[in-house]
C-alpha positions as CSV (number, residue, x, y, z in Angstrom):
1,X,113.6,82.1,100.9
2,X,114.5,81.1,97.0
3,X,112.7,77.9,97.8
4,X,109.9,79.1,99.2
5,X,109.2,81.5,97.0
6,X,109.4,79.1,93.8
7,X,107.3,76.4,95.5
8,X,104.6,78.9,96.0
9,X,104.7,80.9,92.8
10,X,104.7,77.1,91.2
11,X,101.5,76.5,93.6
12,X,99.8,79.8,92.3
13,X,100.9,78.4,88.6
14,X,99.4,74.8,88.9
15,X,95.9,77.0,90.7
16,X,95.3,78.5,87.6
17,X,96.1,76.0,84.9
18,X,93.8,73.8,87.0
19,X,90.8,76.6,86.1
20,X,92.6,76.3,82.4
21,X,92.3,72.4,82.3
22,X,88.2,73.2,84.0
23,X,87.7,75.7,81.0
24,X,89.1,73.4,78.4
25,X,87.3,70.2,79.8
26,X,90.3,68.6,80.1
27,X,92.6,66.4,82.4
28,X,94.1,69.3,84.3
29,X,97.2,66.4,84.0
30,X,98.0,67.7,80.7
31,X,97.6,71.4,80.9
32,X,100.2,71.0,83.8
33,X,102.5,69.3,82.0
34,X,102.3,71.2,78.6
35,X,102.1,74.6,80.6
36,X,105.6,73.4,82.7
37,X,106.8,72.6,79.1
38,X,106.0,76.6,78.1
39,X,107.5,78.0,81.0
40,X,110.4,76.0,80.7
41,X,111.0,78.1,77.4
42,X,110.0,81.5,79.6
43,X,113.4,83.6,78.9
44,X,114.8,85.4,82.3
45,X,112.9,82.6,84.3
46,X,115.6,79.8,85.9
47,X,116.1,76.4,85.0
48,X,113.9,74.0,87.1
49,X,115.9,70.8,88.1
50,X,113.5,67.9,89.3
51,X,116.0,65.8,91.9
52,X,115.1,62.0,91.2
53,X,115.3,61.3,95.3
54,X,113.0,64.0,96.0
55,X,110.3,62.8,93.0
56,X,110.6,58.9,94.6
57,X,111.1,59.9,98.2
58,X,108.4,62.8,99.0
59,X,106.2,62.6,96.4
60,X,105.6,59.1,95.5
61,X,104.8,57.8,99.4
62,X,102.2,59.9,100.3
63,X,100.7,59.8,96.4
64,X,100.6,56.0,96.7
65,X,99.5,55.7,100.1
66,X,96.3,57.9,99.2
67,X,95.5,56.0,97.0
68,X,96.0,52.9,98.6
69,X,94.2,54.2,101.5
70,X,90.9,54.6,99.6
71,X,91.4,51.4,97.9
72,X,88.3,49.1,98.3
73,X,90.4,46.4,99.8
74,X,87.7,43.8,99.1
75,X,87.4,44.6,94.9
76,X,90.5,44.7,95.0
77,X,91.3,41.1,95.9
78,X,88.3,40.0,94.0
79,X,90.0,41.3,90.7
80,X,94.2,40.7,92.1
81,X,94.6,38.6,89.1
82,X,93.9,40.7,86.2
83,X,96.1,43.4,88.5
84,X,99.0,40.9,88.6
85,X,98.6,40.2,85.0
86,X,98.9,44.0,84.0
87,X,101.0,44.6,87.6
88,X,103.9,41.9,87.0
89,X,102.7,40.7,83.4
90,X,102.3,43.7,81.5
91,X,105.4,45.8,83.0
92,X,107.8,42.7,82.3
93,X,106.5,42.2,78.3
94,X,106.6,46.2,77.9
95,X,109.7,46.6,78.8
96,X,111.5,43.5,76.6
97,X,109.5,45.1,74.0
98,X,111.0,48.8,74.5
99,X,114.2,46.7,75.0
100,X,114.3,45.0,71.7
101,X,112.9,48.2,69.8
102,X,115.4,50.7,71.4
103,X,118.4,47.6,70.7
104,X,117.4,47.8,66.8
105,X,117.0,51.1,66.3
106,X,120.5,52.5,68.7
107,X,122.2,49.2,68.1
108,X,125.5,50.3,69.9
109,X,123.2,50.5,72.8
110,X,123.8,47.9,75.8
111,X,121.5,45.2,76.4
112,X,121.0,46.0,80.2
113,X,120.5,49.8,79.2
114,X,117.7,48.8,76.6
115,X,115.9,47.0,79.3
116,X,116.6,49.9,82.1
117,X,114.6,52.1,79.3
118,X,112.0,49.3,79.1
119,X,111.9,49.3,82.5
120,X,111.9,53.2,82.9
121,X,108.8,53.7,80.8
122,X,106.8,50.4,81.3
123,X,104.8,51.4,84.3
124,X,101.8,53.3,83.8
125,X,101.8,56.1,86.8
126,X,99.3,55.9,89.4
127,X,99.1,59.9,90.1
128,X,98.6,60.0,85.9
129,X,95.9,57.3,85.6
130,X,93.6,58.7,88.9
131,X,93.9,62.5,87.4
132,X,92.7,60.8,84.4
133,X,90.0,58.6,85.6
134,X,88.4,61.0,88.0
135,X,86.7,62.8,85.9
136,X,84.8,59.8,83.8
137,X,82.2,57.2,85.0
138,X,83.4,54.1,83.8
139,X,82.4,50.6,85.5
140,X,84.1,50.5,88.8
141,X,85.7,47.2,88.0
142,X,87.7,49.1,85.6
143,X,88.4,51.8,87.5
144,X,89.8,48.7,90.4
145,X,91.9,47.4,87.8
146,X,93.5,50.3,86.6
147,X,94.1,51.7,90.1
148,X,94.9,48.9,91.3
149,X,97.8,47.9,88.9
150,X,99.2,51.2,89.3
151,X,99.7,51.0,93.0
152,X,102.1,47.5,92.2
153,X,103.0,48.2,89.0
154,X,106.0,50.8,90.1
155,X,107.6,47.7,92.5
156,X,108.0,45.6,89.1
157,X,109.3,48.4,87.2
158,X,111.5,49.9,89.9
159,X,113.2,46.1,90.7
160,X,113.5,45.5,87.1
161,X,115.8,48.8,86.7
162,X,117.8,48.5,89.7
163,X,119.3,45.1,88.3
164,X,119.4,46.3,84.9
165,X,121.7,49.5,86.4
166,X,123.5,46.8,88.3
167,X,124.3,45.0,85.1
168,X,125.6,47.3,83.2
169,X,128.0,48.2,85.9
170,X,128.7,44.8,86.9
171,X,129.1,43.8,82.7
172,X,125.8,41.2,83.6
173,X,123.4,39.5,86.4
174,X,122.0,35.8,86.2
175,X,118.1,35.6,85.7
176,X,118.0,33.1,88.3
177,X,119.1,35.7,91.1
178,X,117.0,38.2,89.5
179,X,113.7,36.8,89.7
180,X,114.7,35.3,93.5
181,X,115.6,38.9,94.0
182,X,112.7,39.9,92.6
183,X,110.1,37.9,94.6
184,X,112.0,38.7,98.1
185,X,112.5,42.5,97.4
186,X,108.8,42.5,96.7
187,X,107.6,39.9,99.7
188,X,110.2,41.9,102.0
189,X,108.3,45.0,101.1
190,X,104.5,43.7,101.9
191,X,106.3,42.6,105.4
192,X,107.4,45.7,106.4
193,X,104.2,47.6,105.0
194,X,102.2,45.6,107.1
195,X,104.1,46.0,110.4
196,X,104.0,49.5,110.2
197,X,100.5,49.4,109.3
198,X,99.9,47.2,112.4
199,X,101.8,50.3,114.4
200,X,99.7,52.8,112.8
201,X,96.4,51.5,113.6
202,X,97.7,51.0,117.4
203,X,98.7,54.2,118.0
204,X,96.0,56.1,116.1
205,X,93.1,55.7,119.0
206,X,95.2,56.4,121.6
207,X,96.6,60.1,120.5
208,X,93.0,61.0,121.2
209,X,93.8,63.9,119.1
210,X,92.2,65.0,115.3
211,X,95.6,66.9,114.3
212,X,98.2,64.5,116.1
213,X,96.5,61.2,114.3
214,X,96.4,63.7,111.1
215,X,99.8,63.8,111.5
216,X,100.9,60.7,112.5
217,X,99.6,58.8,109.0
218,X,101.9,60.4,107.4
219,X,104.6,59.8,109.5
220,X,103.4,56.2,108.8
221,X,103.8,57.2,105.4
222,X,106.9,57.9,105.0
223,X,108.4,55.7,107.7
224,X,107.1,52.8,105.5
225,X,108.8,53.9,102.3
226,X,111.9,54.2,104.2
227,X,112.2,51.4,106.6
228,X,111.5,48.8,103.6
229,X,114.6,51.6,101.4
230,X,116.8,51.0,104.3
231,X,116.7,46.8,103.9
232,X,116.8,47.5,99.9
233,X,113.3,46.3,99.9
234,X,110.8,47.4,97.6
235,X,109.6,50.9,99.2
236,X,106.6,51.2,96.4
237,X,105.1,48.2,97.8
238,X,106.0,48.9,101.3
239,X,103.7,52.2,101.7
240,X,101.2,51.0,99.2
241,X,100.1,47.7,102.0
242,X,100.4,50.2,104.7
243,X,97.9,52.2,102.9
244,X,95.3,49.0,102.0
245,X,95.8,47.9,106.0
246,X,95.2,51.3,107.5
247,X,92.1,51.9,104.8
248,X,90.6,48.7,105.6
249,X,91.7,49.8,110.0
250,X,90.4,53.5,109.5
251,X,86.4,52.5,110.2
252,X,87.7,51.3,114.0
253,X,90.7,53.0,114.7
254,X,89.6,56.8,113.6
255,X,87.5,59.1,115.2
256,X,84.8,60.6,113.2
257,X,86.7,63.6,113.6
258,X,90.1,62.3,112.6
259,X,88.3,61.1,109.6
260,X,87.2,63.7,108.3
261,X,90.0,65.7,108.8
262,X,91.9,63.2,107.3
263,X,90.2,63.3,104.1
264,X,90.3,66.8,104.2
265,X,93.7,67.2,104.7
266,X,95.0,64.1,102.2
267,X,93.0,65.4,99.9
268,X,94.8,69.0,99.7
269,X,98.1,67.6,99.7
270,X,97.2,65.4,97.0
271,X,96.0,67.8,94.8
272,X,99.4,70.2,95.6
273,X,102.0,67.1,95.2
274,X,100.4,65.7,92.2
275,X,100.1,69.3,90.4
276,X,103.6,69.6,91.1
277,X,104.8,66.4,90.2
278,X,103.3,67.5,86.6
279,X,104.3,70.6,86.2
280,X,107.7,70.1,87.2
281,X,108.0,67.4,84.6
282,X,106.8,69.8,81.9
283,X,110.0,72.3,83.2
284,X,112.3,69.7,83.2
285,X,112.3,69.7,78.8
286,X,115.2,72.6,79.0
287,X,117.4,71.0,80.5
288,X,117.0,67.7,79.4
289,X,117.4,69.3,75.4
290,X,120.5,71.0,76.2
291,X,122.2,67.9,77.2
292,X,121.2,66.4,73.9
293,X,124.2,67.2,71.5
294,X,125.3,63.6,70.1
295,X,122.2,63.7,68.3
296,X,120.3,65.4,65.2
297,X,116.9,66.4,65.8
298,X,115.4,64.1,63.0
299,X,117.2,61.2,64.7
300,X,115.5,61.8,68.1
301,X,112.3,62.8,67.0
302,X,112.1,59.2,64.7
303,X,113.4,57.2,67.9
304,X,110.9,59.1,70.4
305,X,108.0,58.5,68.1
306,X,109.5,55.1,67.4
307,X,109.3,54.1,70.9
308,X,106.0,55.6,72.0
309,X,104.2,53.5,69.3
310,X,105.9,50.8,70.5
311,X,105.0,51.3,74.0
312,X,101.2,51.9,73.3
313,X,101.2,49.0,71.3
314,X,103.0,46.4,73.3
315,X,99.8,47.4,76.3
316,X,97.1,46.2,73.4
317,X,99.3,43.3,72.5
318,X,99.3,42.3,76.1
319,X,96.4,43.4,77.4
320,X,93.8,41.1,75.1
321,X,95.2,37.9,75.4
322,X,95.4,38.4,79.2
323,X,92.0,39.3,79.5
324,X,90.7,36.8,77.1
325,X,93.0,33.9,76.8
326,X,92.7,32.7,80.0
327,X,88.5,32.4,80.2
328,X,89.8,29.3,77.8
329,X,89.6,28.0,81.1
330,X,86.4,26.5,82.3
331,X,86.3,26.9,85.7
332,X,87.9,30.7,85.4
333,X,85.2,31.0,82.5
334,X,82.2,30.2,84.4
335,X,83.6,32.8,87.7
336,X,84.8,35.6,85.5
337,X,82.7,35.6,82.0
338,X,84.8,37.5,79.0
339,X,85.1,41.3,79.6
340,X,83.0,43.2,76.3
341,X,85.8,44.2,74.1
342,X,85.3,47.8,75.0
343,X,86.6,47.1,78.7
344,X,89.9,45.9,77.2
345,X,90.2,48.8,75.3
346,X,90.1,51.1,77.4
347,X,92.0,49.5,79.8
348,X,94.7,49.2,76.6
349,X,94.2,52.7,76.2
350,X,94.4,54.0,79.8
351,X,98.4,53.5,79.9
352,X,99.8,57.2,80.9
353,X,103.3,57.5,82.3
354,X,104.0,59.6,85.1
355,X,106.6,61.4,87.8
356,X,107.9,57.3,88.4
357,X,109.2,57.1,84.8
358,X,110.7,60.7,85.2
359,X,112.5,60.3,88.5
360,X,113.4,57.1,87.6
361,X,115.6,58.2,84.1
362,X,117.0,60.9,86.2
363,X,118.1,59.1,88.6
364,X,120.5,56.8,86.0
365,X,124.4,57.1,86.6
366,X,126.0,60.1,85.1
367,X,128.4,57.4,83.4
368,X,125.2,55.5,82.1
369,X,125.4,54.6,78.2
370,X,123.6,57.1,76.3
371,X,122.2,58.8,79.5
372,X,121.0,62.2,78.2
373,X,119.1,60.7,75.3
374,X,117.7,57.7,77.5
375,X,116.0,60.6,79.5
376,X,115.0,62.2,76.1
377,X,113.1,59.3,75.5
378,X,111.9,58.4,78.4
379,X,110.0,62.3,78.7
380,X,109.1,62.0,74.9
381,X,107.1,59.0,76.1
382,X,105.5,60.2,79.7
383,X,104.2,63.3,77.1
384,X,102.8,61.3,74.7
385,X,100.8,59.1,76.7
386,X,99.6,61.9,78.7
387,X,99.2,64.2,75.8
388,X,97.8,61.4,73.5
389,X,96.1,58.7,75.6
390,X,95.2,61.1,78.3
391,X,93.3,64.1,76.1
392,X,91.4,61.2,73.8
393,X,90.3,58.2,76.3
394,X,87.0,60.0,77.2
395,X,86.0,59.8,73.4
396,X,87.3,56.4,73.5
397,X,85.2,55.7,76.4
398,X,82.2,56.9,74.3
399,X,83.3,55.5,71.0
400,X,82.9,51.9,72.2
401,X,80.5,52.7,75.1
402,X,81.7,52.1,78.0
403,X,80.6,55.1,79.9
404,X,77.8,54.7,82.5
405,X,74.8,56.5,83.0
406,X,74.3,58.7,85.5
407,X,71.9,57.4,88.4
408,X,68.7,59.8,89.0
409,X,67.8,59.6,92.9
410,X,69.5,57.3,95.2
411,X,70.0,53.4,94.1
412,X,68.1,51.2,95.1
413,X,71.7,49.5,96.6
414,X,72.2,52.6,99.2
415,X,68.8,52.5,100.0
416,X,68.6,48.9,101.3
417,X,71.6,49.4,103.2
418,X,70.2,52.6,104.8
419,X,66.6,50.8,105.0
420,X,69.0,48.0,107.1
421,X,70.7,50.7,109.0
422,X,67.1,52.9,109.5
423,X,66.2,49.4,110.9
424,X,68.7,48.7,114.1
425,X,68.7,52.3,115.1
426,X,64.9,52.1,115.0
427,X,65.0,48.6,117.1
428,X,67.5,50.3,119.9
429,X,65.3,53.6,120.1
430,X,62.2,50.9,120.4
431,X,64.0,48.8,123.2
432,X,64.9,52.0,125.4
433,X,61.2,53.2,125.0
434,X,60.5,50.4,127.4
435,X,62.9,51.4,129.9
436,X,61.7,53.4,133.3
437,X,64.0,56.2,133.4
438,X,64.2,57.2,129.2
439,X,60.9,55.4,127.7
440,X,59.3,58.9,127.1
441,X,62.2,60.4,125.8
442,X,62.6,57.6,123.6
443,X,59.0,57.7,123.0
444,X,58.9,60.8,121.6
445,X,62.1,60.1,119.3
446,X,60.1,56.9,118.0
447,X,58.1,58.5,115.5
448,X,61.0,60.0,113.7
449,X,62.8,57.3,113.4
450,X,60.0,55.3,112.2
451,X,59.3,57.4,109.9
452,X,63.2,57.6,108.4
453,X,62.9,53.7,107.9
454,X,59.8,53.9,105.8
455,X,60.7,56.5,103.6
456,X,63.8,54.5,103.1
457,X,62.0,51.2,103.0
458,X,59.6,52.6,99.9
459,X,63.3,53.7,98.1
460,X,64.8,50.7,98.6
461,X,61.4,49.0,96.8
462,X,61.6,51.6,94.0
463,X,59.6,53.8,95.3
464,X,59.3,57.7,97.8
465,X,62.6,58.7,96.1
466,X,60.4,61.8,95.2
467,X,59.3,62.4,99.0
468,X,63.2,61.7,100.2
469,X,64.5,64.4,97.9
470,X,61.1,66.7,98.7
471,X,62.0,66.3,102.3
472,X,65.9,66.5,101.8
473,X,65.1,70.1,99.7
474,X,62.9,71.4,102.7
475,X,65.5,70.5,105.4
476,X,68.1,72.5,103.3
477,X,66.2,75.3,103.2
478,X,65.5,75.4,106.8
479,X,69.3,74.6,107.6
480,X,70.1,77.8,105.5
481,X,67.8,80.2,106.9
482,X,68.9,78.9,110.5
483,X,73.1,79.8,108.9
484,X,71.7,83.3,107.9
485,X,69.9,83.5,111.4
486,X,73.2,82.4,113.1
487,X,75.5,85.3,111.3
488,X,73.1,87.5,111.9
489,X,73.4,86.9,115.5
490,X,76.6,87.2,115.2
491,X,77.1,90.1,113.6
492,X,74.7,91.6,115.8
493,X,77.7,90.8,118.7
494,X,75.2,88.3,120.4
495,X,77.8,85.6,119.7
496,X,81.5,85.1,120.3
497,X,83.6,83.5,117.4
498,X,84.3,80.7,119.1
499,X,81.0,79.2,119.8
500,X,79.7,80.7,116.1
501,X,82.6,78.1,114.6
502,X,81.2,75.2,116.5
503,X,77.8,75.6,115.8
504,X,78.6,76.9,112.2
505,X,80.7,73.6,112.0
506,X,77.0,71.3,113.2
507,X,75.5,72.9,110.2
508,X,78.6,72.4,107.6
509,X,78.2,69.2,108.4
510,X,74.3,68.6,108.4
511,X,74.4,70.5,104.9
512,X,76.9,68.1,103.3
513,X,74.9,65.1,104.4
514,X,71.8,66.6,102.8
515,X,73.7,67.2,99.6
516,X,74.9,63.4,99.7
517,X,71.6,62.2,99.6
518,X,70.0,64.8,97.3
519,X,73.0,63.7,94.8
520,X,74.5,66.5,94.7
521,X,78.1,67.6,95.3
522,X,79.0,69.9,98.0
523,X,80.9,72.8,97.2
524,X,84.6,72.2,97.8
């Protein structure tokens, strides 16, 4: 009952610093993980312990697999190099660099533990950057590349520290047979993720049932992580293709029904597991302090801040000749013209560590060299990007305008593809109006549907966005007063609970597609 207990009073915990973070206008990351931090200090309460195969084994699939699954597959490819370059690229440069400064500055420090710090903190978190992100409008290229270099990012990280740990038990490891490893741990990975994937999206249409294909994708989930764990293949990139292939699947191999109750139900575990994951990193700075006593506090507080600046840096220093070097280039020059210089800092700037970096320091050896104060480090660092990068990117966003503006009405974009959409259901209602048996049903149906195109036809040409949202506004009024009619028959006992859901569920529905198109968010 402990268990329970905990996980729910920490639930209750993360609810209201959530409504804190709201208050404050701020990422409701950081409130989580400085408010961990302050109950970690709570006398009475017990010390909070954060096992490392927990963190990478139930948080991190379904986390990554979310986001994967919501990934637009097809920006995604159209942008895989700058990923790869900040993916593969970035991760490898930031963690020599943490190497080299962590070697200079604790020089009885091994080489392969420098670079198993290097590789610790390099990779910017995925759960981190999207609680971050979320809340700004920024171009969506940006948003692709960010996003889409923390979904690989942890597979170069997590590969690099496994044969760093492996050399400093083994006294060294060839380069060669690293990078071969490398490339087949990752390539293994993809395999895998893909033939569950491929499994997945068979079996989902024929459950024929909303709660069993519900449950199912996360059984892909995790059965992902832990097939590709069980060949020592790379389990981050494992879950993260079964969640592009399933995304890009879901449109033929869900119901409408699954799908929304997908979304619904991914989108409450993501909010617990991530909250958690943050919080619990903010409790974890007890314990990790009382297992510093090698060290003075000046000493550690000059290394952490030491190697912070160095790991922010080392993302500008890699991130602008990436970005900008290589459109020395013609032909990538004329496909992909130079970023402003505003894109590249904020995506210098967007570099928050997360639960990865945490679970994975952790998870070192107990024997490791200078264990408790590499996990010192590594937690000085996940707070300072969050604290830091996470609490100031929206003014940088500002400062070197990169915000967008919000769009008035619908654009012109959605409205074509709704004018094109408006069009074929128009043409079928049109072709069954000359049929024997339902021509004067159809008939009848033919005026509203003609009428739906134009309206969308004139927003599409920049025009009758005013009589869509007149329209919209008098169809929510009238699907309100038809709710208040409906509980009133209800309470009236005209009307069992059971049909009263369904038909309260037609409305729900028809209310949140009004919303959509009036621009407005439903109420969650």
């Amino acid at each position: 009952m402990e268990i329970v207990e905990a996980v729910l009073a920490l639930i209750a915990v993360c609810i209201g610093f959530a409504l804190v973070a709201r208050r404050l206008n701020m990422p409701y990351a950081v409130i989580l993980v400085l408010g961990g931090m302050a109950l970690a200090f709570v006398p009475g309460l017990p010390a909070v312990t954060l096992d490392p195969q927990i963190a990478l084994a139930f948080f991190l699939p379904p986390l990554l697999q979310a986001s994967a699954w919501r990934t637009d597959w097809r920006a995604f490819r159209a942008n895989i190099r700058p990923i790869l370059l900040l993916a593969v690229g970035a991760v490898l440069f930031t963690a020599v660099v943490i190497a080299v400064v962590a070697k200079l500055l604790i020089p009885a420090l091994p080489w392969a533990a420098a670079v198993a710090l290097g590789a610790i903190v390099a990779p910017p978190d995925a759960v981190a950057a999207a609680a971050v992100l979320q809340r700004l409008r920024i171009p969506r290229r940006i948003v692709t590349v960010l996003e889409g270099e923390s979904l690989v990012n942890d597979a170069t990280a997590l590969v690099l520290y496994r044969f760093a740990i492996a050399a400093v038990a083994a006294g060294g490891v060839a380069i060669e047979q690293a990078a071969f490893s490398f490339v087949l741990v990752a390539a293994g990975g993809i395999v895998v993720g893909y033939g569950v994937a491929l499994a997945a999206a068979w079996v989902f249409p024929r459950l024929k049932d909303t709660l069993l294909v519900v449950a199912a994708s996360f059984i892909a989930c995790f059965a992902s992580f832990m097939a590709a764990e069980a060949f020592h293949l790379s389990g981050v990139m494992a879950v993260v293709t079964t969640g592009l292939v399933l995304g890009q699947k879901q449109h033929a191999t869900l119901s409408p029904q699954s799908r929304i109750a997908a979304v619904t139900v991914w989108q409450f575990v993501e909010f617990v597991l991530t909250s958690l994951v943050f919080i619990l990193t903010g409790l974890q700075l007890r314990a990790i302090l009382d297992r510093i006593t090698t060290h003075g506090v000046g000493e550690m507080v000059l290394l952490a801040v030491a190697l912070s600046v160095a790991l922010i840096v080392a993302r500008f220093v890699w991130v602008f000749p990436a970005l900008y070097a290589s459109r020395l280039i013609p032909s990538v020059r004329r496909s992909q013209p130079p970023p402003p210089v505003g894109h590249a800092v904020v995506i210098s700037w967007a570099g928050m560590r997360g639960v990865v970096s945490l679970a994975a320091a952790l998870a070192l050896p107990l024997d490791f060299p200078e264990r408790d104060l590499l996990v010192f480090l590594a937690f000085c660092a996940i707070l300072a990007t969050l604290v830091v990068q996470g609490t100031t990117l929206e003014w940088v966003i500002r400062r070197f305008k990169v915000e967008e503006p919000g769009v008035n009405g619908m654009a012109p974009e959605e409205a074509a593809v709704r004018r094109h959409v408006a069009g074929a259901t128009l043409a079928e209602i049109q072709r069954r109006a000359e049929d024997i048996l339902e021509g004067p049903v159809a008939q009848d149906l033919l005026a509203e549907y003609t009428d739906k195109a134009r309206v969308f036809q004139g927003v599409a040409k920049g025009r009758g966005q005013a009589e869509l949202e007149a329209r919209m506004r008098i169809r929510l009024a009238a699907l309100r007063a038809g709710r208040r009619a409906l509980l009133d028959h209800h309470q009236d006992g005209k009307l069992d609970d059971e049909l009263l859901t369904a038909l309260e569920l037609e409305h729900d529905l028809e209310e949140i597609r009004i919303l959509r198109l009036l621009g407005a968010a439903p109420a969650h």
